[in-house]
N, C-alpha and C positions, 0 to 999 in steps of 0.2 A: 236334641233340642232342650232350651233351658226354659222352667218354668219357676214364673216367681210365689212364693210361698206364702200362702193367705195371711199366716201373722206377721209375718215381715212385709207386709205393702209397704208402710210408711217408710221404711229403711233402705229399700232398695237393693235386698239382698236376696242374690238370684241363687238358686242351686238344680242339682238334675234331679229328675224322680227319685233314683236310685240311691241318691243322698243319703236317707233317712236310716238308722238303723234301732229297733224297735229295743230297749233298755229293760225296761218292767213294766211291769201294768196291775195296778191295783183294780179291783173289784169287790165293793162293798157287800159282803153276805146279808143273812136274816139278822134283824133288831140295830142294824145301823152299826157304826163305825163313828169315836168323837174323831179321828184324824184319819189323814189320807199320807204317808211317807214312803219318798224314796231317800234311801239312804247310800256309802258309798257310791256314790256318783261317780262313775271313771271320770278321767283327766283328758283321755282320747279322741272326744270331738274338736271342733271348731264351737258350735253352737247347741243348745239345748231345744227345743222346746217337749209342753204339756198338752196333750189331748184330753177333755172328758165330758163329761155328763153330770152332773150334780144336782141331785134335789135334798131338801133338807129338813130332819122330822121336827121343826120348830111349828107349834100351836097357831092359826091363825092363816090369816091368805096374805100379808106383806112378807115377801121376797126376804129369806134369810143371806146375811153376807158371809162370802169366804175372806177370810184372815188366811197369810202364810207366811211362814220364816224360815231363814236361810242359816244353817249350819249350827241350829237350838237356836242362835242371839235372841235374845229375848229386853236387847236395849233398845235405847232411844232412837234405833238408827233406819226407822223408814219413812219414806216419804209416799202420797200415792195422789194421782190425780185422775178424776174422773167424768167422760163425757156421758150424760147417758139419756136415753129416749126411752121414757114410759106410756104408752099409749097416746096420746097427742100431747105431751108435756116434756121439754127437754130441760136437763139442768147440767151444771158443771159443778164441781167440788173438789176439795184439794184437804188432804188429811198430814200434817206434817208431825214429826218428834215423835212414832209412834211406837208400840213395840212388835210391829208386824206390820206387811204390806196387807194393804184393806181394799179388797173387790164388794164396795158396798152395792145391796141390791142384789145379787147374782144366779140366788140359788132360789125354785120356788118351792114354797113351803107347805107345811103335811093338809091345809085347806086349800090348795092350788089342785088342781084338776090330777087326780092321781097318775097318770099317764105322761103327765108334764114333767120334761128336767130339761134342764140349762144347758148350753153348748159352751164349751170354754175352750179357748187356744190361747196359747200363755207361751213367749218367745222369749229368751233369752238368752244373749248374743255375749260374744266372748268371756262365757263364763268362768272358764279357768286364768282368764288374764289378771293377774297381780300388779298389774301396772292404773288400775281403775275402778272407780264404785261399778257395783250392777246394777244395769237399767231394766226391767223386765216389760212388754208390752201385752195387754191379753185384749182378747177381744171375746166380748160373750155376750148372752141371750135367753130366752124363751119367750115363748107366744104361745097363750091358751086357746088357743084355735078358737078366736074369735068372741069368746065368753067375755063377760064383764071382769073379768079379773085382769089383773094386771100383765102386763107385757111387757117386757125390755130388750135393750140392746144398750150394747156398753162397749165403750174403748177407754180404755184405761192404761196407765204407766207407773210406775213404781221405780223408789230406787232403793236398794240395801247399802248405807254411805258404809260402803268397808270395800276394801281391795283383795280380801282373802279370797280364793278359790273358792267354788260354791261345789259342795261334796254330800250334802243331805238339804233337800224340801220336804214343810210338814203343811200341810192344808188344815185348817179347823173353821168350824161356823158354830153358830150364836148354840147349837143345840147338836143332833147326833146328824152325819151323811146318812139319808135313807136308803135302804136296800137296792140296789141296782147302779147306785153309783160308780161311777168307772174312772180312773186317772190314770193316761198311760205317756212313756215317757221316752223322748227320743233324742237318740245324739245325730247330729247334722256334722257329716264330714266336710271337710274343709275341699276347697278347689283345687 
C-alpha cells in the first residue's frame, strides 16, 4: 500500500513506507550550534527531504527565522514565498534576489516557553536533476500550548535559480540553534 508523504501533499507524490532511507542526522549539543550541515549528499535518490525540531537561543519571545543555502552559493539566487498563521492572524510574503532561502518566523526563541521547538519538513524533489532550478517545499510550526505567546504554522516554497546538483545544505538563524535541536536527512528512492 502506497502512502502519500506529508511534505509532498501538494505535489502528488506518492512513495512506500519503505522508501525513506535515513542519511544523517544532526543533533545540536550543549551552548548551541550557529549552523546545522549536511554535506556530501549522495547522487542516489530520486528525492530528498529534512526532518527536525528547531528552537533558537535568539533574546526575546519573536520567533527566530531559519536562512538556508545550497552547495555554499551565497549569490543572489533565492527566491521564498510565504503562507503563515500566527495565532488568529494570517499573512503571506514573498522574499526575492536573496542570498539564501528564508523560512521567516520558524524557530521559537530563548523567551518562548523552554520546552517549545518548531516542527519542520522541508521536501526536495529531483534534486540531482541538472536539467532544472530547485523548488524546495517545508512546512512547519509550533504552539505554546496555549500561552499568550505566539504560535505558528507555515508553508512555505523556495527556489535556488541554479540547475547544479544539490550536494551540501547549511541551515543558519538570526542567533545560535539551541541545544536539543535535531536535523535529519533523508533520501526517498525512486519507483
Amino acid at each position: 500500500m502506497l502512502n502519500t508523504i506529508l511534505g509532498s501533499l501538494s505535489s502528488g507524490v506518492t512513495v512506500a513506507p519503505n522508501s525513506y532511507e535515513s542519511i544523517a542526522t544532526v543533533t545540536v549539543g550543549s551552548g548551541g550550534s550557529a549552523t546545522i550541515s549536511f554535506t556530501s549528499i549522495p547522487s542516489t535518490y530520486e528525492h530528498l527531504q529534512i526532518r527536525g525540531i528547531a528552537r533558537s537561543t535568539l533574546a526575546g519571545t519573536t520567533p527566530d527565522n531559519i536562512a538556508f543555502r545550497i552547495n555554499g552559493d551565497s549569490g543572489s539566487n533565492y527566491t521564498t514565498h510565504s503562507l503563515r498563521g500566527s495565532n488568529a492572524t494570517a499573512t503571506a510574503s514573498s522574499f526575492v534576489s536573496l542570498s539564501y532561502a528564508y523560512l521567516p518566523s520558524t524557530s521559537p526563541a530563548a523567551g518562548n516557553l523552554g520546552s517549545v521547538f518548531a516542527g519542520v519538513v522541508l521536501d526536495l524533489l529531483d534534486y540531482r536533476n541538472t536539467n532544472k532550478t530547485k523548488v524546495f517545499r517545508t512546512l512547519s510550526g509550533f504552539n505554546e500550548n496555549n500561552t499568550s505567546g505566539p504560535s505558528n504554522i507555515q508553508f512555505q516554497s523556495a527556489l535556488w535559480n541554479s540547475t547544479s546538483a544539490v550536494t551540501s545544505i547549511e541551515f543558519t538563524n538570526s542567533a545560535n540553534f539551541a541545544q536539543y535541536s535535531q536535523f535529519a536527512l533523508y533520501g526517498i528512492k525512486g519507483a
